[in-house]
VOPAGU-2260 file (C-alpha; in pm, 1 decimal, decimal comma):
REM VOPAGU-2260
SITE   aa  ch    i         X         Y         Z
SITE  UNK   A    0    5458,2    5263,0   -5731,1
SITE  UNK   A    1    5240,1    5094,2   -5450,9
SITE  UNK   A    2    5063,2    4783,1   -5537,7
SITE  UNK   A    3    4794,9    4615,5   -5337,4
SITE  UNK   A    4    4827,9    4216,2   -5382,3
SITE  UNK   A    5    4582,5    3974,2   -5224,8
SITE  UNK   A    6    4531,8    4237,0   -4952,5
SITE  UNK   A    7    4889,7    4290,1   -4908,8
SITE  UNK   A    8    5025,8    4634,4   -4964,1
SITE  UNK   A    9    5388,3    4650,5   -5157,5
SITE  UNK   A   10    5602,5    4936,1   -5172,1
SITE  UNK   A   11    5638,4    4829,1   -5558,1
SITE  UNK   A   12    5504,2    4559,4   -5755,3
SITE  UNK   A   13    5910,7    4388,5   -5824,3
SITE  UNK   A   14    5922,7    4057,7   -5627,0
SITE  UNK   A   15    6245,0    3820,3   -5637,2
SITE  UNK   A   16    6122,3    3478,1   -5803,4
SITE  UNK   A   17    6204,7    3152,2   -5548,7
SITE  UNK   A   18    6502,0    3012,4   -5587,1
SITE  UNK   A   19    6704,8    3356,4   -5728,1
SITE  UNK   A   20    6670,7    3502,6   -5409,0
SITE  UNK   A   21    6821,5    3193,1   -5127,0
SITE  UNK   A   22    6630,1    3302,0   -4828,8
SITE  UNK   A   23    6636,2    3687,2   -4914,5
SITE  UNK   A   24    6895,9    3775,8   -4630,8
SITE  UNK   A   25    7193,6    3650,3   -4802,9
SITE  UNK   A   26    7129,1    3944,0   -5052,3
SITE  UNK   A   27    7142,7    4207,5   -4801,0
SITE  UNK   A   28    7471,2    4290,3   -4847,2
SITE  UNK   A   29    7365,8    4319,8   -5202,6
SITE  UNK   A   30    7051,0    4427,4   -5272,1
SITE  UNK   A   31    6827,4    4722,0   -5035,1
SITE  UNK   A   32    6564,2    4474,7   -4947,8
SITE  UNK   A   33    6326,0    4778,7   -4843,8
SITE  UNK   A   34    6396,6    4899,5   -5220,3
SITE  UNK   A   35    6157,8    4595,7   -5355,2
SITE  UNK   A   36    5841,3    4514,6   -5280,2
SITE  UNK   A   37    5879,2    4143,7   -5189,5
SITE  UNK   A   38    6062,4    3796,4   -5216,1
SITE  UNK   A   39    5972,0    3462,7   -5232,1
SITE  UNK   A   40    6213,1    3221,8   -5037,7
SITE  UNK   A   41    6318,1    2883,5   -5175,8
SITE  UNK   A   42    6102,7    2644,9   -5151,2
SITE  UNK   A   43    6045,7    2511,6   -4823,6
SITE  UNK   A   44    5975,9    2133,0   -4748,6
SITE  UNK   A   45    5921,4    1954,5   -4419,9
SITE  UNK   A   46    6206,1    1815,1   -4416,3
SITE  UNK   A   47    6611,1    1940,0   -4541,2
SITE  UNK   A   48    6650,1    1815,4   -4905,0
SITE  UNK   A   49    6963,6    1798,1   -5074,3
SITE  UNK   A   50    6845,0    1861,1   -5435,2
SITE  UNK   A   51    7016,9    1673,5   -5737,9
SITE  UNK   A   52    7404,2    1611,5   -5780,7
SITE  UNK   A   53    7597,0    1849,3   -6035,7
SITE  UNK   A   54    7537,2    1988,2   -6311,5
SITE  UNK   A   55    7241,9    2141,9   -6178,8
SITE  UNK   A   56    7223,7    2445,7   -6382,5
SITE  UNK   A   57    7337,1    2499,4   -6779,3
SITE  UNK   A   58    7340,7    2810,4   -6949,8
SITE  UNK   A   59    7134,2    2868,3   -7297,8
SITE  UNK   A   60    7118,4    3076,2   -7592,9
SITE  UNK   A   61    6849,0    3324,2   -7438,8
SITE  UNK   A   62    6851,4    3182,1   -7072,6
SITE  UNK   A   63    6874,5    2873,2   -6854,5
SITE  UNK   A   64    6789,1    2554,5   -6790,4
SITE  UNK   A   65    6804,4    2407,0   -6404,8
SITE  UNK   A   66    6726,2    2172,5   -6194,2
SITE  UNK   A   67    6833,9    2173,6   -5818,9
SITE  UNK   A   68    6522,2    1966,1   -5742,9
SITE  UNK   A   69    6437,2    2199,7   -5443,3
SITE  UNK   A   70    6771,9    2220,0   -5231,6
SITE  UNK   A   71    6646,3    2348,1   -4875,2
SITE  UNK   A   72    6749,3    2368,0   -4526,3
SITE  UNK   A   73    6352,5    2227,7   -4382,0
SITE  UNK   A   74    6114,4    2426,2   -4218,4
SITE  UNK   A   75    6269,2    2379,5   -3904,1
SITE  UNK   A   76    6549,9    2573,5   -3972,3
SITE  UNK   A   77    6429,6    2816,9   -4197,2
SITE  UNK   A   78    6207,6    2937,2   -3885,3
SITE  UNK   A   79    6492,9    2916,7   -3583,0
SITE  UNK   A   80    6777,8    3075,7   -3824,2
SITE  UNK   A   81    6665,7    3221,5   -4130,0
SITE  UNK   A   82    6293,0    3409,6   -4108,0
SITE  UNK   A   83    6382,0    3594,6   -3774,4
SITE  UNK   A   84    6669,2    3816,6   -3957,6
SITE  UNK   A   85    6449,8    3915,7   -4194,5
SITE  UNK   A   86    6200,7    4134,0   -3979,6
SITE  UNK   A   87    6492,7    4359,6   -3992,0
SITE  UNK   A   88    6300,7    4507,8   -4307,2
SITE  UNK   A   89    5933,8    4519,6   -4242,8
SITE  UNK   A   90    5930,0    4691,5   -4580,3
SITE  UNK   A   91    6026,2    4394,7   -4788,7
SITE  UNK   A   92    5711,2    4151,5   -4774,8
SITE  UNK   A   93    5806,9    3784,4   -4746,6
SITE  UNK   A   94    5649,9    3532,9   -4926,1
SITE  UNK   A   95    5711,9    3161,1   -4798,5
SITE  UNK   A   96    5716,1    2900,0   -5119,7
SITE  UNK   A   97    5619,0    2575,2   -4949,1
SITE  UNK   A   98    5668,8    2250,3   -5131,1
SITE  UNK   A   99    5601,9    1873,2   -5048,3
SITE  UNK   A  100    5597,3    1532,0   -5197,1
SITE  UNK   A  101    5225,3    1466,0   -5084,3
SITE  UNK   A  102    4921,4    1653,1   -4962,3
SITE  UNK   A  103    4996,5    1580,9   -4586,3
SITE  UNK   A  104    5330,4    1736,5   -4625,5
SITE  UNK   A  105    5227,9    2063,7   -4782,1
SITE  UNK   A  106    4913,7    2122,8   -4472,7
SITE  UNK   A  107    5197,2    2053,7   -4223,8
SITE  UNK   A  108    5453,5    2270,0   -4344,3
SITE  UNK   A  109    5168,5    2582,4   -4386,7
SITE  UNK   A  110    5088,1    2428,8   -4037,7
SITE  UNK   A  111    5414,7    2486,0   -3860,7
SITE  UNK   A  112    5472,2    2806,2   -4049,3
SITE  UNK   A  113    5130,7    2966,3   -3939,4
SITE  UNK   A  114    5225,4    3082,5   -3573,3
SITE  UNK   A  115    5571,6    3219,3   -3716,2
SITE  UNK   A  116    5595,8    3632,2   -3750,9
SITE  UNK   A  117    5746,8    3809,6   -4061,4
SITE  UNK   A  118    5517,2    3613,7   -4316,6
SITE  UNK   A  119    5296,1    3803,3   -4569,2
SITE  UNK   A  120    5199,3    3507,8   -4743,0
SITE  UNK   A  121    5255,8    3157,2   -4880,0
SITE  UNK   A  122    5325,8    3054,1   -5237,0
SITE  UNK   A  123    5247,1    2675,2   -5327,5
SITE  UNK   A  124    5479,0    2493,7   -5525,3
SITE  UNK   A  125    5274,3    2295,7   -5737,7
SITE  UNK   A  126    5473,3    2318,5   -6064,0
SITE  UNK   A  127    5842,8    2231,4   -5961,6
SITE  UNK   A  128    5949,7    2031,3   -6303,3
SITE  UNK   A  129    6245,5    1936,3   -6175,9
SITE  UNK   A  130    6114,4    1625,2   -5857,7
SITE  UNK   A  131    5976,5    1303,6   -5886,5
SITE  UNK   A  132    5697,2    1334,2   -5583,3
SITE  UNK   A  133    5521,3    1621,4   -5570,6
SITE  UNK   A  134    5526,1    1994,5   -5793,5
SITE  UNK   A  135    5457,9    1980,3   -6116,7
SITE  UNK   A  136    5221,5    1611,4   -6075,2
SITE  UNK   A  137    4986,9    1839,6   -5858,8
SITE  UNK   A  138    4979,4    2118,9   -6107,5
SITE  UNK   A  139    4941,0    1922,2   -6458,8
SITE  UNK   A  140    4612,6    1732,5   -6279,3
SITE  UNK   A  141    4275,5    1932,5   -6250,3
SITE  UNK   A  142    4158,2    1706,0   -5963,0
SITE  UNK   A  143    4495,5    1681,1   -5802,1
SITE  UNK   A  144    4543,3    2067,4   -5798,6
SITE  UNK   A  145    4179,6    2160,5   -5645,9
SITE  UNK   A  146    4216,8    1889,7   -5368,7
SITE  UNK   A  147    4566,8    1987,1   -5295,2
SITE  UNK   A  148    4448,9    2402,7   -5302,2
SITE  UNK   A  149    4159,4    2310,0   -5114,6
SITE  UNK   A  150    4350,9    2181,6   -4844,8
SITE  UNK   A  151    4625,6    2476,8   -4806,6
SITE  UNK   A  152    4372,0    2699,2   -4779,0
SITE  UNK   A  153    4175,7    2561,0   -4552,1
SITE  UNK   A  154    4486,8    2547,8   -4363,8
SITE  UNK   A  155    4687,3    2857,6   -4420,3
SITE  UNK   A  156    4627,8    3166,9   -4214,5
SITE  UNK   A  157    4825,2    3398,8   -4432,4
SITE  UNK   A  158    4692,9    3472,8   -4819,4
SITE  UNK   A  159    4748,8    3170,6   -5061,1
SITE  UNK   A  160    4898,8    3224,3   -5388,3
SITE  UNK   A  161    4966,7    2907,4   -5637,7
SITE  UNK   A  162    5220,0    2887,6   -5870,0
SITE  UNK   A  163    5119,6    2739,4   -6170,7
SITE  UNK   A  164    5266,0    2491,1   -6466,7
SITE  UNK   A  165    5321,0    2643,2   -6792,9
SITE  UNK   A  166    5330,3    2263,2   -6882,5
SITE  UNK   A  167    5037,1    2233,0   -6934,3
SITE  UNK   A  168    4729,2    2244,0   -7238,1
SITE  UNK   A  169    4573,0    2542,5   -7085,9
SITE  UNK   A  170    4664,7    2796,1   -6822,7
SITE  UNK   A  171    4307,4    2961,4   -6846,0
SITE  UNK   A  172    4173,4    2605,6   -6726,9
SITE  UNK   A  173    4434,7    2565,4   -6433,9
SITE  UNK   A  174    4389,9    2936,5   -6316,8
SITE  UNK   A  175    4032,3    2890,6   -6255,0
SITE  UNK   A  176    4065,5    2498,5   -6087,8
SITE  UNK   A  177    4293,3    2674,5   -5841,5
SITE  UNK   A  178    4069,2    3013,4   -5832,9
SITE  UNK   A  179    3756,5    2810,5   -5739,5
SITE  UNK   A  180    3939,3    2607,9   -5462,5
SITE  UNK   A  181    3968,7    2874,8   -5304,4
SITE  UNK   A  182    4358,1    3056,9   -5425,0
SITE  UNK   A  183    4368,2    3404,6   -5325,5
SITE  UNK   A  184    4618,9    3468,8   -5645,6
SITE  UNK   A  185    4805,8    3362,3   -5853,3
SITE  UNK   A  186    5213,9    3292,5   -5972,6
SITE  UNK   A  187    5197,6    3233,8   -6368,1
SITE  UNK   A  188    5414,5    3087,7   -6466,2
SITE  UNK   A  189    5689,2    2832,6   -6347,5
SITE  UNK   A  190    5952,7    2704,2   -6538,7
SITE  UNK   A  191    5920,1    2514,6   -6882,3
SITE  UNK   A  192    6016,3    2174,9   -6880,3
SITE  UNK   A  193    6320,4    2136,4   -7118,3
SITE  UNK   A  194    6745,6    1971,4   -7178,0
SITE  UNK   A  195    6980,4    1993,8   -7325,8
SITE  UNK   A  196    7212,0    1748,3   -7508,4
SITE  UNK   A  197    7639,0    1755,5   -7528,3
SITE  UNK   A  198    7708,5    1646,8   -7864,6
SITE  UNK   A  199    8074,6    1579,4   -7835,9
SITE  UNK   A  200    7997,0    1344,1   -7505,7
SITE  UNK   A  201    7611,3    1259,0   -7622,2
SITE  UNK   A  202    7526,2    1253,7   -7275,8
SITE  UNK   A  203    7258,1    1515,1   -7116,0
SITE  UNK   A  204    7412,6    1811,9   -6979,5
SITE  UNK   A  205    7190,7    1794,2   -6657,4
SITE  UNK   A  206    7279,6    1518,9   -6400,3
SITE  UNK   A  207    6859,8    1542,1   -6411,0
SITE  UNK   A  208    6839,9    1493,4   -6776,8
SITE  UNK   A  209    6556,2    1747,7   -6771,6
SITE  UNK   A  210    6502,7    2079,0   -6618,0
SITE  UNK   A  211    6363,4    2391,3   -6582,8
SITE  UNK   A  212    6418,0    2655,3   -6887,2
SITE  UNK   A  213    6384,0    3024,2   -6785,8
SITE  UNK   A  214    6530,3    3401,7   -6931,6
SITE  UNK   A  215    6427,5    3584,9   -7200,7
SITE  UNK   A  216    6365,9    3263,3   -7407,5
SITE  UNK   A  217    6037,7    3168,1   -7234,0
SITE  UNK   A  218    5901,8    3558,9   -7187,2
SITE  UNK   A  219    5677,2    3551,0   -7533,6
SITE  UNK   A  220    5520,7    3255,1   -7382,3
SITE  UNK   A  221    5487,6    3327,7   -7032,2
SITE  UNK   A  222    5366,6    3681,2   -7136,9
SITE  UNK   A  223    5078,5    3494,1   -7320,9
SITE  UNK   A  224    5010,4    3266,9   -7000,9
SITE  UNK   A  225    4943,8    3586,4   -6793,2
SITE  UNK   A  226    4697,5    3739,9   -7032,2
SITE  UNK   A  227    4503,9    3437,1   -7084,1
SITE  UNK   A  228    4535,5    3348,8   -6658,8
SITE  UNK   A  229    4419,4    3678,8   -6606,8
SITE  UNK   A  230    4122,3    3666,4   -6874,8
SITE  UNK   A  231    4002,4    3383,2   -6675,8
SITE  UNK   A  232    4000,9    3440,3   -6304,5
SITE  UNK   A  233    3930,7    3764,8   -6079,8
SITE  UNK   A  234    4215,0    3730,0   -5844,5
SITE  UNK   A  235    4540,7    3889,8   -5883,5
SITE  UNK   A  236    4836,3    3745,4   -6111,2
SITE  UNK   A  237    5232,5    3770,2   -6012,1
SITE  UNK   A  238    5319,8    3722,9   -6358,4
SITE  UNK   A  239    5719,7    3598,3   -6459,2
SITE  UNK   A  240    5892,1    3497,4   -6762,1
SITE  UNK   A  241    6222,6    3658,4   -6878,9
SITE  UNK   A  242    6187,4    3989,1   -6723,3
SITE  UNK   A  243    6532,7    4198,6   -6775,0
SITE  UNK   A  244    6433,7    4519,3   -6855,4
SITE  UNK   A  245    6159,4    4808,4   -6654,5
SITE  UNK   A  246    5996,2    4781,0   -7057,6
SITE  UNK   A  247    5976,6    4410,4   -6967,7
SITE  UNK   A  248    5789,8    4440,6   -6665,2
SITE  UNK   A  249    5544,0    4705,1   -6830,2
SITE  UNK   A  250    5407,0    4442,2   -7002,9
SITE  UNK   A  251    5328,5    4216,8   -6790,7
SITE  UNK   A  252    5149,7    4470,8   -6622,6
SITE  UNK   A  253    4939,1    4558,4   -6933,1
SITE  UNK   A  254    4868,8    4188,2   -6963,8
SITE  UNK   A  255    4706,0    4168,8   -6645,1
SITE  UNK   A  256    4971,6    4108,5   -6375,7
SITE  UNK   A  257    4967,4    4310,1   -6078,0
SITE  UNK   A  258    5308,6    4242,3   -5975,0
SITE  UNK   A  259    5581,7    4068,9   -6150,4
SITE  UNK   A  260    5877,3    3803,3   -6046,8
SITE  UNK   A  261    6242,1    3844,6   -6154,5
SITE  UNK   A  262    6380,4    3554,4   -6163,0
SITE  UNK   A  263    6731,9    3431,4   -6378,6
SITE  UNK   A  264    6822,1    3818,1   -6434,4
SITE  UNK   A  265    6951,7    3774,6   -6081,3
SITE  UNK   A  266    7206,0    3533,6   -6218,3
SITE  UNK   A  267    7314,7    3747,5   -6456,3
SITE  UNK   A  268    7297,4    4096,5   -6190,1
SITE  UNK   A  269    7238,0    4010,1   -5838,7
SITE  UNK   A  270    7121,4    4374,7   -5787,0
SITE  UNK   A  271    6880,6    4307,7   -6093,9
SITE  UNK   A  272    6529,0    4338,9   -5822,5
SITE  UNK   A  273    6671,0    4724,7   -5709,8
SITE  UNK   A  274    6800,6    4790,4   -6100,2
SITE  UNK   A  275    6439,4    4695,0   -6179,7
SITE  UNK   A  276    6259,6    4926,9   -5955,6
SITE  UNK   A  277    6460,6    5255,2   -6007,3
SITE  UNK   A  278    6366,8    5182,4   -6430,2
SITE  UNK   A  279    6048,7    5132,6   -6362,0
SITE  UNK   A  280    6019,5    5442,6   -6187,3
SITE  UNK   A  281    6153,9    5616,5   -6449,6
SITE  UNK   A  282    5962,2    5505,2   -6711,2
SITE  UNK   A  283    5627,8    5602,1   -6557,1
SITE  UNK   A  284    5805,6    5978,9   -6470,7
SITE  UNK   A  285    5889,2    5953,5   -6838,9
SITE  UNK   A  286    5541,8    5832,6   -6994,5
SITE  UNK   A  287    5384,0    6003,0   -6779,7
SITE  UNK   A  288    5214,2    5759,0   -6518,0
SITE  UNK   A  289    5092,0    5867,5   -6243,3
SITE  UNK   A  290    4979,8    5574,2   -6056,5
SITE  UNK   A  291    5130,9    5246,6   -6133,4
SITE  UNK   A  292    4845,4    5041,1   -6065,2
SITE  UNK   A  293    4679,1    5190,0   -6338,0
SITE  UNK   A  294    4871,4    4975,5   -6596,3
SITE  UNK   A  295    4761,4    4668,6   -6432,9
SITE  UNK   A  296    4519,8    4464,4   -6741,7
SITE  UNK   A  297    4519,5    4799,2   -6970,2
SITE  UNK   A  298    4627,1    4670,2   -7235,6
SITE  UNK   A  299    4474,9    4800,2   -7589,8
SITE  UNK   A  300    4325,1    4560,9   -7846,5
SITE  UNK   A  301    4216,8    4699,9   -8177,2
SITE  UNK   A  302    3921,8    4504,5   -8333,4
SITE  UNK   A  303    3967,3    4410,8   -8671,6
SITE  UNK   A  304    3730,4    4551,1   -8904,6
SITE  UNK   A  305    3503,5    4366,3   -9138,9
């Protein structure tokens, strides 16, 4: 079930999306964290952020739409009272989402999180749909994303991985901008920018008006962003989008992932990460896999004959 991912080893290739997952140790009680092989913490600005007033978050028919707009306690805190309970599970690699309004704030949050202990790596947030500084206007702009990518890594000490925009005309395109700046892998994708409408009040359902769409709805897509992300570039993929089921996560693995994200199936189970792993165990015992890695990009295309 071992993966390797951008030189870091993981017990299995399930890793709780940011923002499911708080700051991983309010799930302990919940979840085995040394069951999965990673999480990614909320994102993590400079400074505290409140995030947007309610209603944040509104179901749909095949998954959900939010937008908390990045609710976090600041790196401050997260290092004094949140990061040093969590080297109670060396197991369970953590994976620091950082997030900022401008390029400055990004290097100094990577700055201040460099000397801290308990960090496997740090995912950049350039595709947040749901804030007006920052996110997704880095990760819709070619020149905006290399500059920005360019400067976290010349920064970070830990592995890099950027999340990318599904909003976007082509994820091949992004995946190699942020490749050739230097990313040592990839998150593909983050939520699709969407709303939803109450007819009986005609008023938006989100105090945001627009948000973030995720579940099963998006996984066709996301599935498709993967395999064309992973076409493109030679570093790894964490590939997300609807995952539920261990069938689910098999796929993403064909299409070229080498580890996947669950995400909103934590809404639904909080003990959907742990579910995950145990099914995907069993479906390699009952397919007959004897290395995991080996479904990573082995996915069969028949060529059409004259």
């Amino acid at each position: 079930m071992a993966v390797k991912f951008a030189g870091i080893e993981l017990v299995n290739p399930i890793v709780a999306a940011s923002g499911t997952f708080g700051y991983g140790i309010e799930f302990e009680e919940i979840v085995s964290l040394e069951r999965i092989g990673a999480f990614v913490t909320k994102g993590i600005s400079l400074e505290p952020m409140a995030g947007h007033p309610a209603p944040r978050i509104v179901q749909t028919a095949a998954g959900m739409l939010n937008a908390i707009g990045l609710q976090n306690v600041g790196v401050e805190d997260f290092l004094a009272r949140k990061l040093p309970a969590l080297r109670r599970y060396p197991r369970c690699k953590v994976i620091v989402n950082v997030f900022g309004s401008t390029e400055r704030e990004y290097v100094a949050v990577i700055e201040r999180l460099n000397g801290a202990e308990g960090i496997a790596a740090y995912e950049l947030n350039v595709s947040c749909p749901n804030v007006h500084a920052g996110g997704m206007s880095f990760g819709a702009d070619p020149w905006s994303l290399e500059s920005l990518v360019g400067r976290a890594k010349s920064t970070a000490r830990r592995p890099l991985i950027v999340k990318l925009s599904p909003n976007v005309t082509s994820m091949a395109h992004m995946a190699q901008v942020a490749a050739g700046a230097g990313a040592d892998a990839l998150s593909v994708a983050n939520t699709f920018l969407a709303m939803a409408i109450d007819p009986e009040t005609r008023q938006p359902r989100l105090s945001n008006i627009t948000g973030g769409l995720s579940g099963p709805a998006i996984k066709p897509i996301a599935l498709r962003m993967v395999y064309e992300a992973a076409r493109a570039v030679k570093i790894p993929i964490l590939g997300m989008g609807g995952i539920v089921t261990p069938e689910d996560a098999v796929e993403f693995l064909l299409a070229g992932a080498t580890a996947v994200q669950v995400g909103t199936a934590s809404y639904a189970d909080p003990r959907a990460t742990e579910r995950l792993v145990h099914g995907l165990e069993s479906w390699c015992r009952s397919h007959g896999v004897e290395r995991l890695d080996s479904l990573i990009g082995a996915i069969q295309i028949q060529k059409s004959g004259n």
